[in-house]
Biopython code that builds the backbone (N, CA, C, O; Angstrom):
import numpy as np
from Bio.PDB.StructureBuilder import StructureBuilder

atoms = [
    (1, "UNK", "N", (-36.034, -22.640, -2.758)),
    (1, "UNK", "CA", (-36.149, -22.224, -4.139)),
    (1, "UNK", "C", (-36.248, -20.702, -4.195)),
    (1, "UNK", "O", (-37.072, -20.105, -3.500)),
    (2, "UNK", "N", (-35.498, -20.139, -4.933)),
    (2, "UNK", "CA", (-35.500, -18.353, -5.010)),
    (2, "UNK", "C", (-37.104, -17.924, -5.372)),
    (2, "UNK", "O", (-37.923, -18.597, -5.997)),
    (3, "UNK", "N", (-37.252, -16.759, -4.849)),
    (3, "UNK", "CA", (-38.294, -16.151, -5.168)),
    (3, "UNK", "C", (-38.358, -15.889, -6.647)),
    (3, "UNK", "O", (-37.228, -15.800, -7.128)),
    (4, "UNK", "N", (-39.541, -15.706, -7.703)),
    (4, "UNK", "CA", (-40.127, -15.494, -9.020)),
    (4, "UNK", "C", (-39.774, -14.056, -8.913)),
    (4, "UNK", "O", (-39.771, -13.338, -7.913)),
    (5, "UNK", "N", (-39.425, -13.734, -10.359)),
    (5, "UNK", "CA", (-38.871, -12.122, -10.730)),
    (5, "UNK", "C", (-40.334, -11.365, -10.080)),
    (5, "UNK", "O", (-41.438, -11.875, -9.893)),
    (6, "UNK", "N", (-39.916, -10.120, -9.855)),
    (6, "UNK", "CA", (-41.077, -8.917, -9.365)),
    (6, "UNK", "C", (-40.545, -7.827, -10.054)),
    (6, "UNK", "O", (-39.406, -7.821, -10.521)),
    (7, "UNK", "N", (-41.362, -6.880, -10.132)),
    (7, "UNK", "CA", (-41.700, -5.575, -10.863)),
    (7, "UNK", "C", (-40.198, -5.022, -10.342)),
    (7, "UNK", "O", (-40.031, -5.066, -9.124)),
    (8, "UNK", "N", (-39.472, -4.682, -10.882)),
    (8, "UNK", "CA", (-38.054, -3.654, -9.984)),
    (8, "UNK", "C", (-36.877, -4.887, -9.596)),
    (8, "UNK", "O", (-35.672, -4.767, -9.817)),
    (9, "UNK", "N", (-37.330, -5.709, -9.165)),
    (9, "UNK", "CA", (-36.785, -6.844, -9.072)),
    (9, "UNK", "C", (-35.775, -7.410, -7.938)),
    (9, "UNK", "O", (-35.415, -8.574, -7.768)),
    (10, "UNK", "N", (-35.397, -6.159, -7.159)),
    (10, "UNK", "CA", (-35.093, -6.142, -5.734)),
    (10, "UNK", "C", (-35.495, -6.979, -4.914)),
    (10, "UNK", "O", (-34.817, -7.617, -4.109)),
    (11, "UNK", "N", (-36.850, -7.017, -5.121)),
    (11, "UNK", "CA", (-37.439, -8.083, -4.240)),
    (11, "UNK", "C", (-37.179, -10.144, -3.851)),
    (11, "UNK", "O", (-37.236, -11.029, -2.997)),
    (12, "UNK", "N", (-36.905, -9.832, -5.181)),
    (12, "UNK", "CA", (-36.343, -11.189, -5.660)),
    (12, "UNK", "C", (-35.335, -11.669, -5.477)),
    (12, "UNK", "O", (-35.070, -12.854, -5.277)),
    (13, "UNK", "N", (-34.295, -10.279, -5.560)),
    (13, "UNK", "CA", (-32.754, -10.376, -5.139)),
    (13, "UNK", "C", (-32.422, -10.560, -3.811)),
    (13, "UNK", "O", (-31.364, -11.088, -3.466)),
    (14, "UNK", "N", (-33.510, -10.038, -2.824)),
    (14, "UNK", "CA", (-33.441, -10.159, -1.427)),
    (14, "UNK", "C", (-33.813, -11.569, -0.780)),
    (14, "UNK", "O", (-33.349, -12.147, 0.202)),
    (15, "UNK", "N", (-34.714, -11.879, -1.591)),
    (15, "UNK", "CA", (-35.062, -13.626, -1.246)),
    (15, "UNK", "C", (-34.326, -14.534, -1.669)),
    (15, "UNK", "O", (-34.467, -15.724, -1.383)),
    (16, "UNK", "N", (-33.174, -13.908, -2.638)),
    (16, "UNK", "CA", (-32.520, -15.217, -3.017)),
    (16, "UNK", "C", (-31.214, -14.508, -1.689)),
    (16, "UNK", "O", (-31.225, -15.437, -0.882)),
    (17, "UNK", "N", (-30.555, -13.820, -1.314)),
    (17, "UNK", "CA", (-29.677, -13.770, -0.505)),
    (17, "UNK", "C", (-29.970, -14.519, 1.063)),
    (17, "UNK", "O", (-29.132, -14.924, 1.868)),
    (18, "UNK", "N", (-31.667, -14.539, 1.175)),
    (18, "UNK", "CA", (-31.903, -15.383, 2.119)),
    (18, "UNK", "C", (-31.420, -16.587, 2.120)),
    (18, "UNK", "O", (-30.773, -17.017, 3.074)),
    (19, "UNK", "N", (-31.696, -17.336, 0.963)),
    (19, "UNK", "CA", (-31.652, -18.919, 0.740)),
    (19, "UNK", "C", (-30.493, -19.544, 0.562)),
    (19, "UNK", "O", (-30.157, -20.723, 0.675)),
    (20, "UNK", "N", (-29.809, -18.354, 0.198)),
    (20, "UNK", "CA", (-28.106, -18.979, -0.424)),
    (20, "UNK", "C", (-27.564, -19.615, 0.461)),
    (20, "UNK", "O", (-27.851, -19.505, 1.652)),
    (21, "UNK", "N", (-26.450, -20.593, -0.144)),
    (21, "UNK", "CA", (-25.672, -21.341, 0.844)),
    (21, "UNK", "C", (-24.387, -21.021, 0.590)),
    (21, "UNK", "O", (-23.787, -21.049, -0.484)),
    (22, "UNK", "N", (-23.946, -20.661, 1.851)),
    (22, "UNK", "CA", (-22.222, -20.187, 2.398)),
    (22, "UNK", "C", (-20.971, -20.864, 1.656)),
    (22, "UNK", "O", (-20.680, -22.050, 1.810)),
    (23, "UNK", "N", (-20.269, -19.980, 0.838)),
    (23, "UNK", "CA", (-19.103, -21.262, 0.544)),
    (23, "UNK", "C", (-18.187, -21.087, 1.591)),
    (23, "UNK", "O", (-17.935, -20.227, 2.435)),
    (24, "UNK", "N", (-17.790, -22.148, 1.266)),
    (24, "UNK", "CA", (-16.468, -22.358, 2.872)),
    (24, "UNK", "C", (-15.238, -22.180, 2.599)),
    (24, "UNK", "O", (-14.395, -22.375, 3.475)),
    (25, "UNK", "N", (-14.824, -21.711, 1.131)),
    (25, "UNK", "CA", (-14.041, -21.040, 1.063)),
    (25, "UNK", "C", (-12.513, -21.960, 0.667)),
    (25, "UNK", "O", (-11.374, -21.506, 0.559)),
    (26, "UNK", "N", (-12.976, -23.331, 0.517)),
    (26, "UNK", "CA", (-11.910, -24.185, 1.258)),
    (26, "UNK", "C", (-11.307, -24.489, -0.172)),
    (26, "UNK", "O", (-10.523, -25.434, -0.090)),
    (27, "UNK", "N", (-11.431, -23.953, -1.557)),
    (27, "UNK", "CA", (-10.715, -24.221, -2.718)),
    (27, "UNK", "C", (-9.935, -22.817, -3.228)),
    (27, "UNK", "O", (-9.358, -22.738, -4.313)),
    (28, "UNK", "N", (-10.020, -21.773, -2.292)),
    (28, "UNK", "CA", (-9.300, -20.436, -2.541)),
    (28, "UNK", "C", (-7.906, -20.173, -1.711)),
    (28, "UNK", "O", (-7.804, -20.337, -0.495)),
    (29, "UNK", "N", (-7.293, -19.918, -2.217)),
    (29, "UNK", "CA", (-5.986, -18.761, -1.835)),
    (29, "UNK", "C", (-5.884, -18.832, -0.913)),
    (29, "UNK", "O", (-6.845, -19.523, -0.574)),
    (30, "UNK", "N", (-4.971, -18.437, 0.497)),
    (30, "UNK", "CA", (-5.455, -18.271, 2.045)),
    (30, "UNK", "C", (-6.131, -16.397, 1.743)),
    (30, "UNK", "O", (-7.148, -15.931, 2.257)),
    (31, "UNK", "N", (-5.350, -15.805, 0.956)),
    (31, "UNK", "CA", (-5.719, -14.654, 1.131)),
    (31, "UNK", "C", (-7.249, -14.312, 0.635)),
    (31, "UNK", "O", (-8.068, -13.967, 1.486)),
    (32, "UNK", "N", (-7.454, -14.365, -0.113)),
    (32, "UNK", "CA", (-9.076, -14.724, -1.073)),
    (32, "UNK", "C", (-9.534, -14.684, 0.254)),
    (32, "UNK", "O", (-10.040, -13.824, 0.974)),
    (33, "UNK", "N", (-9.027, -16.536, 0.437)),
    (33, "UNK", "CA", (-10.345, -16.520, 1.742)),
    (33, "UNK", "C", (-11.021, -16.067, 2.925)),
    (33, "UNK", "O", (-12.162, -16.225, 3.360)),
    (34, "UNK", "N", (-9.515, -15.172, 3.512)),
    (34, "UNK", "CA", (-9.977, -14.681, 4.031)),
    (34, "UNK", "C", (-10.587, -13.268, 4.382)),
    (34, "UNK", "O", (-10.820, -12.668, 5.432)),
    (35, "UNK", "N", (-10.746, -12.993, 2.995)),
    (35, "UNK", "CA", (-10.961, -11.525, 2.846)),
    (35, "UNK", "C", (-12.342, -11.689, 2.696)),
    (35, "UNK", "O", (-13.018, -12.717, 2.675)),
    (36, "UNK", "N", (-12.690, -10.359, 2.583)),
    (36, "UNK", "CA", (-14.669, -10.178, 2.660)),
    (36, "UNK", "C", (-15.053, -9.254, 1.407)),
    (36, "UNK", "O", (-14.225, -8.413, 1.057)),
    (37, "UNK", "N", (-16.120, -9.354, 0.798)),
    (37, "UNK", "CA", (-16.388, -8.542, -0.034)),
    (37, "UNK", "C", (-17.889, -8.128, -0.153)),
    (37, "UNK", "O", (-18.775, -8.983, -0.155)),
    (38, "UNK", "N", (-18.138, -6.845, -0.247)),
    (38, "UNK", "CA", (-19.509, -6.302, -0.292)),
    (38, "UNK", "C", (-20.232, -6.148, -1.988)),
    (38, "UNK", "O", (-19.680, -5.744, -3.012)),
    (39, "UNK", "N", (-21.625, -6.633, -1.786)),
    (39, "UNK", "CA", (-21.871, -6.094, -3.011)),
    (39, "UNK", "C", (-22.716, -4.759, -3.156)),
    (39, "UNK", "O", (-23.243, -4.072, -2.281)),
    (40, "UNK", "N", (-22.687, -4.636, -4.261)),
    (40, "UNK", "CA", (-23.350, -2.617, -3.958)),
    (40, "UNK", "C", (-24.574, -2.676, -5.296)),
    (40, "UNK", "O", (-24.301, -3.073, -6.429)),
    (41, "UNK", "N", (-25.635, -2.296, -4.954)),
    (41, "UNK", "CA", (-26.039, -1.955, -5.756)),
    (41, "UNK", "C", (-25.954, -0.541, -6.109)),
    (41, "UNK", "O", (-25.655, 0.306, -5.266)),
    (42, "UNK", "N", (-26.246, -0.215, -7.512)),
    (42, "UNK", "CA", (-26.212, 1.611, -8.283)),
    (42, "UNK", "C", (-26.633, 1.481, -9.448)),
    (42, "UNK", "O", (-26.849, 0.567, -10.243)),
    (43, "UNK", "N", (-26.726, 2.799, -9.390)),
    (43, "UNK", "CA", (-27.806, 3.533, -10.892)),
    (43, "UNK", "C", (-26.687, 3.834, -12.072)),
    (43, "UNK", "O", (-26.770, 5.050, -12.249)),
    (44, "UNK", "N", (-25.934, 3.438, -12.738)),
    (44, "UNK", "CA", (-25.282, 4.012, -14.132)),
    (44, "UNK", "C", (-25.664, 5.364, -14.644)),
    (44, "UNK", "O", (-24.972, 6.263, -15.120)),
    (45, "UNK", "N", (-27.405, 5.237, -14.340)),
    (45, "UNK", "CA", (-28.150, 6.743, -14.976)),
    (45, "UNK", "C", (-27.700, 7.999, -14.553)),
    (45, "UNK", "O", (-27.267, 9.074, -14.968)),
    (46, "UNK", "N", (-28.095, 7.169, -13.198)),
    (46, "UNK", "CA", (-28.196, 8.538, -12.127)),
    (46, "UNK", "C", (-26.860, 8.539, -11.155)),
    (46, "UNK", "O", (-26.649, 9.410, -10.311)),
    (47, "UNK", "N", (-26.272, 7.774, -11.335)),
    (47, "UNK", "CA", (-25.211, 7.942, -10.464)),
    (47, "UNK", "C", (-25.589, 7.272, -8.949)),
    (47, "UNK", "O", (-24.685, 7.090, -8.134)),
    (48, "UNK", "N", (-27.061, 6.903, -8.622)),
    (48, "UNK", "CA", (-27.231, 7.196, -7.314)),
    (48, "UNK", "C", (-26.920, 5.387, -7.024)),
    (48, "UNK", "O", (-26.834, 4.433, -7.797)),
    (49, "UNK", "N", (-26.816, 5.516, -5.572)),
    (49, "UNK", "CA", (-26.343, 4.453, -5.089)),
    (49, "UNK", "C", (-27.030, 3.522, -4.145)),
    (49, "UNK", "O", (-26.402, 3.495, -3.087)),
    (50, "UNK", "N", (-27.750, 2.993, -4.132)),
    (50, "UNK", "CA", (-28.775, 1.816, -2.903)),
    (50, "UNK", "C", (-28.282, 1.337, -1.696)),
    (50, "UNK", "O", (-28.854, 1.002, -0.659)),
    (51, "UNK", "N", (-26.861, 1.372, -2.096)),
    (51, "UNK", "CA", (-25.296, 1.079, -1.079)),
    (51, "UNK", "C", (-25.333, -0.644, -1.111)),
    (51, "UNK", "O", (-25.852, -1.450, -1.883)),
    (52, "UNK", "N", (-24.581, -0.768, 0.025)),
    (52, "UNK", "CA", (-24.504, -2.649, 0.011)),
    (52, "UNK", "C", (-25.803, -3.268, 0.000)),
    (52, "UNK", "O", (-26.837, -2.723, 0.388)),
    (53, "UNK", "N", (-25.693, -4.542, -0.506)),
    (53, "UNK", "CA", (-26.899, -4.783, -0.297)),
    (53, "UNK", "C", (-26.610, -6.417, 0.428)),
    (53, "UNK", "O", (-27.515, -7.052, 0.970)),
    (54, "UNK", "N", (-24.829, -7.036, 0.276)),
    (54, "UNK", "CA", (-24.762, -7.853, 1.103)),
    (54, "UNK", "C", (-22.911, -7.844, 1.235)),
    (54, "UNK", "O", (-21.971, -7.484, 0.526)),
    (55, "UNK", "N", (-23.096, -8.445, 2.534)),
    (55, "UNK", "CA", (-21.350, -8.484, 2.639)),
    (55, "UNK", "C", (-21.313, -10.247, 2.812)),
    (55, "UNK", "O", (-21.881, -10.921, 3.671)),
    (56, "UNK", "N", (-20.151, -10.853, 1.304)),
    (56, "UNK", "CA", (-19.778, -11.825, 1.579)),
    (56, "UNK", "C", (-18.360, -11.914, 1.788)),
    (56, "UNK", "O", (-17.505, -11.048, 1.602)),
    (57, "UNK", "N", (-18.216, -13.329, 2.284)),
    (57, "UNK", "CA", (-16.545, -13.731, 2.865)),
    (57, "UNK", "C", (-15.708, -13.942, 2.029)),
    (57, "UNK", "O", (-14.532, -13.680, 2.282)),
    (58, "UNK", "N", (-16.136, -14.543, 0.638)),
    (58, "UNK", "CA", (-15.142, -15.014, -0.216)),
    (58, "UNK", "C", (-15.715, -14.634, -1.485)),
    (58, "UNK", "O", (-16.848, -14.666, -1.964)),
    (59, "UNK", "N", (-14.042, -14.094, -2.059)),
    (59, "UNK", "CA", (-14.930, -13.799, -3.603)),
    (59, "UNK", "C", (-15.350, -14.440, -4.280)),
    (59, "UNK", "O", (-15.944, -13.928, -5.229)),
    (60, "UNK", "N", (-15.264, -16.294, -4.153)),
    (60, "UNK", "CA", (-15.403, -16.876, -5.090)),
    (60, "UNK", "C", (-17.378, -17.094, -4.690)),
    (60, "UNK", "O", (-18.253, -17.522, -5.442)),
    (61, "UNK", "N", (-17.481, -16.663, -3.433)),
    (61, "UNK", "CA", (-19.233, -16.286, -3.846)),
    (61, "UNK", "C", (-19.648, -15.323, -3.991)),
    (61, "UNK", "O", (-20.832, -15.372, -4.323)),
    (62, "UNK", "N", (-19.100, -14.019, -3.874)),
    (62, "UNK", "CA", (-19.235, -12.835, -4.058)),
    (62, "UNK", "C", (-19.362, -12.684, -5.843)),
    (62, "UNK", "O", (-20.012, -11.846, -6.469)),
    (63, "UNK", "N", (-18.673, -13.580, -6.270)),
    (63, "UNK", "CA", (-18.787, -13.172, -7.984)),
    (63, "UNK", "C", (-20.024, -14.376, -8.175)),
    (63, "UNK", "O", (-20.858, -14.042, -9.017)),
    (64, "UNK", "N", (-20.236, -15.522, -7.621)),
    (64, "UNK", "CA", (-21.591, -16.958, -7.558)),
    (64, "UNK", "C", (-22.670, -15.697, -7.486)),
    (64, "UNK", "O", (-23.173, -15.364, -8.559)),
    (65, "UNK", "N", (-22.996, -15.088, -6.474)),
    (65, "UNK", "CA", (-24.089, -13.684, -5.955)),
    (65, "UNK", "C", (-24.691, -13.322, -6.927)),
    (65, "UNK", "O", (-25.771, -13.624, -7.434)),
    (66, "UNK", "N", (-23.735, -12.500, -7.200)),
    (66, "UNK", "CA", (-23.588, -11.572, -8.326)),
    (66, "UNK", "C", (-24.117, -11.802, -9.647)),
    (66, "UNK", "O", (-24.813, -10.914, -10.139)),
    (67, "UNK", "N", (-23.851, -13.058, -10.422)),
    (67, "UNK", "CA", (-24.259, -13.982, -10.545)),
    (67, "UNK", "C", (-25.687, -14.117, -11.076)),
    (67, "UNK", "O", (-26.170, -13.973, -12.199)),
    (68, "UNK", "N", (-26.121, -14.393, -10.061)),
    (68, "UNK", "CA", (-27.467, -14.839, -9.678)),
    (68, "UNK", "C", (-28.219, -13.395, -9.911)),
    (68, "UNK", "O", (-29.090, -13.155, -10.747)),
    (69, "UNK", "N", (-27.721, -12.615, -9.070)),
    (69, "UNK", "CA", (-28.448, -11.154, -9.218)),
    (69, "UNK", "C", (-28.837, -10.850, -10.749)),
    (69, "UNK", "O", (-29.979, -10.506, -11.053)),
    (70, "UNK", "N", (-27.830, -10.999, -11.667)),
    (70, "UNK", "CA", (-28.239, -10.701, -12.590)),
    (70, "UNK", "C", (-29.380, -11.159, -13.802)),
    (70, "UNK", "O", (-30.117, -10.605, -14.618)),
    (71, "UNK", "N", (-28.947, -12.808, -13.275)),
    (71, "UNK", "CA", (-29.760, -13.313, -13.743)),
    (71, "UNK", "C", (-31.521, -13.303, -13.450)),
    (71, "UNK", "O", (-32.518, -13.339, -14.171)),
    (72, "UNK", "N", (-31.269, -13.235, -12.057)),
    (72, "UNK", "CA", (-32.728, -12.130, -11.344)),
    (72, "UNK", "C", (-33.495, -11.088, -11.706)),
    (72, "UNK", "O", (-34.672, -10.878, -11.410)),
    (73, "UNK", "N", (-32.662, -10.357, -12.455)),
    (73, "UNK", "CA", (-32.600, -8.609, -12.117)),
    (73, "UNK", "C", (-34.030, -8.834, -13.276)),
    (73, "UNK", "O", (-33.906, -9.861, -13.943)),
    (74, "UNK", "N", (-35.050, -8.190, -13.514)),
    (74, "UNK", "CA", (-35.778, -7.675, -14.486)),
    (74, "UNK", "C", (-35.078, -7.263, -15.444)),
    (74, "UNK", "O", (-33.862, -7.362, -15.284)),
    (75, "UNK", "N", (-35.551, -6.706, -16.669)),
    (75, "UNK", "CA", (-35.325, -6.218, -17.913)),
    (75, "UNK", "C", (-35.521, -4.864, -17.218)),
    (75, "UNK", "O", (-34.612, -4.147, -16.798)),
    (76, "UNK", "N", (-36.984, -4.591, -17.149)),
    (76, "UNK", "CA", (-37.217, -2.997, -16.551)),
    (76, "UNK", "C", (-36.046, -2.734, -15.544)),
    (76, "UNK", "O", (-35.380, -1.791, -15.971)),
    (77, "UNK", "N", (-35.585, -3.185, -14.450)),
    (77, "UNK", "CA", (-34.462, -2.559, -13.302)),
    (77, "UNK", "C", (-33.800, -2.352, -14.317)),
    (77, "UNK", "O", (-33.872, -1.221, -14.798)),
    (78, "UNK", "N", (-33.241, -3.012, -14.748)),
    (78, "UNK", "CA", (-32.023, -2.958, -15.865)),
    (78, "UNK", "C", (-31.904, -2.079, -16.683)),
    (78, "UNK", "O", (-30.860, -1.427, -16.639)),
    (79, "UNK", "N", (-32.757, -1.802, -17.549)),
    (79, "UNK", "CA", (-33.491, -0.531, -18.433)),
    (79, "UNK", "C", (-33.244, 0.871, -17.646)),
    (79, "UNK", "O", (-32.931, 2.006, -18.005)),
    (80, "UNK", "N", (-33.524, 0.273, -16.444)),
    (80, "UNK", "CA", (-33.881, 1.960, -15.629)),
    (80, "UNK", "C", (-32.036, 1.984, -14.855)),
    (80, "UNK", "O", (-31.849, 2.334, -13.690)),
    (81, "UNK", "N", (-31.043, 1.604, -15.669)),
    (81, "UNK", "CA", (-29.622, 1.803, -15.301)),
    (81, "UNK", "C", (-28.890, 0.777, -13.694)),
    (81, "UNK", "O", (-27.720, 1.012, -13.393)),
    (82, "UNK", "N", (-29.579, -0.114, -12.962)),
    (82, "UNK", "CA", (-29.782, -0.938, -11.997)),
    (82, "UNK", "C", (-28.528, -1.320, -12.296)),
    (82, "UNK", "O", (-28.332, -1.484, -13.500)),
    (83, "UNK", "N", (-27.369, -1.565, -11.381)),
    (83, "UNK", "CA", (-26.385, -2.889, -11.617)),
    (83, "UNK", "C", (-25.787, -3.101, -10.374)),
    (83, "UNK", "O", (-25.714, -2.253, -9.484)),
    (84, "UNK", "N", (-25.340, -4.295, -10.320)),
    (84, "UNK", "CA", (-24.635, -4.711, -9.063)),
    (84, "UNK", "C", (-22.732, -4.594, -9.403)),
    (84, "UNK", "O", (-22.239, -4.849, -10.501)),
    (85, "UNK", "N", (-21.833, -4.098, -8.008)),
    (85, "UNK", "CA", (-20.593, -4.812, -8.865)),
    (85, "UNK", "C", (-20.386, -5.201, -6.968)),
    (85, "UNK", "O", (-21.171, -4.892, -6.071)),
    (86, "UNK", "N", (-19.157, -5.904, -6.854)),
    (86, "UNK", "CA", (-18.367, -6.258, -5.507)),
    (86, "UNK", "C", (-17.113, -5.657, -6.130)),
    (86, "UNK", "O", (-16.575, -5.553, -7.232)),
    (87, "UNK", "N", (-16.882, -5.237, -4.564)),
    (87, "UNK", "CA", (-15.521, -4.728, -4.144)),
    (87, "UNK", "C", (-15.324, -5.360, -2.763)),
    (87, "UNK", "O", (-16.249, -5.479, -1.959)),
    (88, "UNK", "N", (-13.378, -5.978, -2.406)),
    (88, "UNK", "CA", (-12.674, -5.664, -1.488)),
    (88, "UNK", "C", (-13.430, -4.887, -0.463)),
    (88, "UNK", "O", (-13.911, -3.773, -0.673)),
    (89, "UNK", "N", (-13.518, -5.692, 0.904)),
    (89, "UNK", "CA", (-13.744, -4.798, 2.285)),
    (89, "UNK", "C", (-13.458, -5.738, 3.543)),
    (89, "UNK", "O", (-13.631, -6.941, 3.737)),
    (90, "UNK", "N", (-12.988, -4.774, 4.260)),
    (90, "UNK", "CA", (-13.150, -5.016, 6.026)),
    (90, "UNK", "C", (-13.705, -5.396, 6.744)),
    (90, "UNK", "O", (-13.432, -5.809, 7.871)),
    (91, "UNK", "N", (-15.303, -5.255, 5.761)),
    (91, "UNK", "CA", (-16.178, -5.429, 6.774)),
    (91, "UNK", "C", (-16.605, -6.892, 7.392)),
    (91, "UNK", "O", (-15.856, -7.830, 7.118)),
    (92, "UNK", "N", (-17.490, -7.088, 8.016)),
    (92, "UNK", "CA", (-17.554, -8.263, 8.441)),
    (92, "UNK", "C", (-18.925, -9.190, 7.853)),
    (92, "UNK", "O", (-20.076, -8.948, 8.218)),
    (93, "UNK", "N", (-18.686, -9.905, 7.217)),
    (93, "UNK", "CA", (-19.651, -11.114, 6.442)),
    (93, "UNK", "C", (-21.004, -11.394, 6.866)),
    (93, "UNK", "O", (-21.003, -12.545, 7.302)),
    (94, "UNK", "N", (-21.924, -10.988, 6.928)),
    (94, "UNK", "CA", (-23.382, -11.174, 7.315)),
    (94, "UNK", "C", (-23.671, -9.961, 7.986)),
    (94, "UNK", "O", (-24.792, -9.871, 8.484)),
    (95, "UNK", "N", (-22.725, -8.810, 8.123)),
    (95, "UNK", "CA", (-23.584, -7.778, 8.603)),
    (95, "UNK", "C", (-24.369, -7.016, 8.276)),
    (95, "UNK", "O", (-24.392, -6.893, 7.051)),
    (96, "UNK", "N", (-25.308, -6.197, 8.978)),
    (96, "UNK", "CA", (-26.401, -6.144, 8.349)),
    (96, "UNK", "C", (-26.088, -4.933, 6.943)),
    (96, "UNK", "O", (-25.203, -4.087, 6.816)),
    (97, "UNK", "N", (-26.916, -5.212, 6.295)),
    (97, "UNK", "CA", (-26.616, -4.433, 4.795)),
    (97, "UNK", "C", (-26.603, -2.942, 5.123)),
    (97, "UNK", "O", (-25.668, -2.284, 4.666)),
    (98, "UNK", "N", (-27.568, -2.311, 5.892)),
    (98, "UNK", "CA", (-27.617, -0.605, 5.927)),
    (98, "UNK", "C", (-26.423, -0.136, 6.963)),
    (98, "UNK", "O", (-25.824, 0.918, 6.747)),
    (99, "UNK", "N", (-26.082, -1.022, 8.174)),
    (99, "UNK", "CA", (-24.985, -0.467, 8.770)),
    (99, "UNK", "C", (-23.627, -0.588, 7.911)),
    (99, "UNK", "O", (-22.642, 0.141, 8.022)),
    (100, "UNK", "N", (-23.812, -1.781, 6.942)),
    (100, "UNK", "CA", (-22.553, -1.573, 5.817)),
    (100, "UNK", "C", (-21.901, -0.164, 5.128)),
    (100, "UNK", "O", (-20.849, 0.472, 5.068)),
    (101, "UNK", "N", (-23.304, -0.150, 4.652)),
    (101, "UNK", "CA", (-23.609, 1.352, 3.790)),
    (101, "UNK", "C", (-22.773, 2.172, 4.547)),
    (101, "UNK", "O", (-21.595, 2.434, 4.303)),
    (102, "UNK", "N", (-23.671, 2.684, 5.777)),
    (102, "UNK", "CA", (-23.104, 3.402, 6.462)),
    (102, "UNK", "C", (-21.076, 3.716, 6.868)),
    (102, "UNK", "O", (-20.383, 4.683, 7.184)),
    (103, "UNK", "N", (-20.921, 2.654, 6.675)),
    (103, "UNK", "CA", (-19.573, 2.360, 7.477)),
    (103, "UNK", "C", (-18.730, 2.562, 5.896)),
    (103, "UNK", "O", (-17.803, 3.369, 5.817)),
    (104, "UNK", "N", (-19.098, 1.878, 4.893)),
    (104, "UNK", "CA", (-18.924, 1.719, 3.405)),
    (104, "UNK", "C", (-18.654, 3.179, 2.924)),
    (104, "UNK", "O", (-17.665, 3.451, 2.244)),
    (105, "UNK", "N", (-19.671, 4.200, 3.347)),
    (105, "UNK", "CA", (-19.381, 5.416, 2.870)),
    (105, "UNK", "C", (-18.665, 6.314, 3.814)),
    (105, "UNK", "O", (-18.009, 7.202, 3.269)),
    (106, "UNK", "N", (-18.649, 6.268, 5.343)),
    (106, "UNK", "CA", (-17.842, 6.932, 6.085)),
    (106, "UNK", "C", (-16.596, 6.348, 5.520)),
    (106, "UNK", "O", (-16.147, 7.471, 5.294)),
    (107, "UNK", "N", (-15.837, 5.722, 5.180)),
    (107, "UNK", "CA", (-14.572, 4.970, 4.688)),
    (107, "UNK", "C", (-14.170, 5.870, 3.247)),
    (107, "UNK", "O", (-13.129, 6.453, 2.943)),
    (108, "UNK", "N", (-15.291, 5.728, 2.620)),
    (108, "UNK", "CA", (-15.438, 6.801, 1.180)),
    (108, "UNK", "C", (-14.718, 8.091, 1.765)),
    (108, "UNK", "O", (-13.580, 8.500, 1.536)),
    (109, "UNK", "N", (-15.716, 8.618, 2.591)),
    (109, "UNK", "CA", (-15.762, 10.163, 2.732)),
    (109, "UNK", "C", (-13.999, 10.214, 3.182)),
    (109, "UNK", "O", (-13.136, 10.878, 2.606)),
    (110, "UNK", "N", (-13.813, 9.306, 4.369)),
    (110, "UNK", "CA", (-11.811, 9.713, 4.768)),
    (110, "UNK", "C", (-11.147, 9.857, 3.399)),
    (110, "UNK", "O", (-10.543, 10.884, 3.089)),
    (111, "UNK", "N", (-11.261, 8.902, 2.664)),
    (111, "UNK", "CA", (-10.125, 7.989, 1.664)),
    (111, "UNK", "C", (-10.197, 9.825, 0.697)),
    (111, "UNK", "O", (-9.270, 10.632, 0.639)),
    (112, "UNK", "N", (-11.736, 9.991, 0.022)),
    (112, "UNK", "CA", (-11.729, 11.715, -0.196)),
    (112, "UNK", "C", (-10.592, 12.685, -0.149)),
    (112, "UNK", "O", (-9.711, 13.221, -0.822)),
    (113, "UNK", "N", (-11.174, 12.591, 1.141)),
    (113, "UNK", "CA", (-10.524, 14.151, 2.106)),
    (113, "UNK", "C", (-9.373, 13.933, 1.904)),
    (113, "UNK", "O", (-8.760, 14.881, 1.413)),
    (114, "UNK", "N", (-8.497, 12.520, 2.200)),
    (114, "UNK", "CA", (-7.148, 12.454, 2.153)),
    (114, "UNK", "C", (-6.366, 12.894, 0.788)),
    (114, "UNK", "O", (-5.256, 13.420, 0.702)),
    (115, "UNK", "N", (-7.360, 12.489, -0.357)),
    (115, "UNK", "CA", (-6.722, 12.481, -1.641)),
    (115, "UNK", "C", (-6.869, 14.306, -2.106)),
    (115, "UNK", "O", (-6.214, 14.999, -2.884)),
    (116, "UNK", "N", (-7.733, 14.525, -1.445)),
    (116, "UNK", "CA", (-8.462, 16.285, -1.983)),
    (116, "UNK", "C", (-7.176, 17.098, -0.809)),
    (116, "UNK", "O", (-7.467, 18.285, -0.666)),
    (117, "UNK", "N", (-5.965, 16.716, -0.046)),
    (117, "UNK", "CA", (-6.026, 17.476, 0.907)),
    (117, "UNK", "C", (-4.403, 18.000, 0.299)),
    (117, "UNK", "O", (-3.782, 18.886, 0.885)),
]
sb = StructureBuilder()
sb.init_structure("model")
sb.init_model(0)
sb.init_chain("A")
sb.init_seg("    ")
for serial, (resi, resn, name, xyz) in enumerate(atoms, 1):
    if name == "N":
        sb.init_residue(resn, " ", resi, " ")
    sb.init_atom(name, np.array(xyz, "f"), 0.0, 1.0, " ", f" {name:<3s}", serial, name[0])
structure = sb.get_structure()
């Protein structure tokens, strides 16, 4: 059973990514399925970014997630500009969320340089 909303509401969002169950992908596209998608949390306000906070396999749970997150999210997170979206990625499905980030924004920074050059 998901964790009860908390103050900020992160907390809640992290206990329900524990509990979730995997779709298998087996009513999508071949391509869908086998693609991966990260979700990101960010600030609207501030611009600022929390980075991934999970990488799933298929979009058709990547948008289920998402989902849920919102329905999670506090009023206050929300208030204070909080939102989740998914995007398309490479990366690989259960890895861990901060090496995402990491890899998520080195990918940023090339794609940049290439377009600025």
């Amino acid at each position: 059973m998901p964790a009860a909303k908390t103050e900020g509401g992160h907390a809640a969002l992290t206990a329900l990514i524990a509990s979730r169950e995997p779709n298998d992908g087996a009513s999508m596209p071949l391509e869908e399925s086998n693609a991966s998608y990260v979700i990101i949390r960010h600030n609207v306000r501030t611009y600022r970014s929390s980075g991934v906070v999970e990488v799933i396999k298929s979009r058709d749970e990547a948008e289920a997630l998402l989902k849920k997150f919102e329905e999670w999210q506090t009023s206050a997170d929300r208030q204070d500009g909080w939102r989740y979206f998914f995007e398309k990625s490479d990366l690989k499905p259960g890895m861990d969320p901060t090496e995402a980030t990491h890899r998520r924004q080195s990918e940023l920074a090339i794609r940049e340089s290439k377009h600025s050059e």
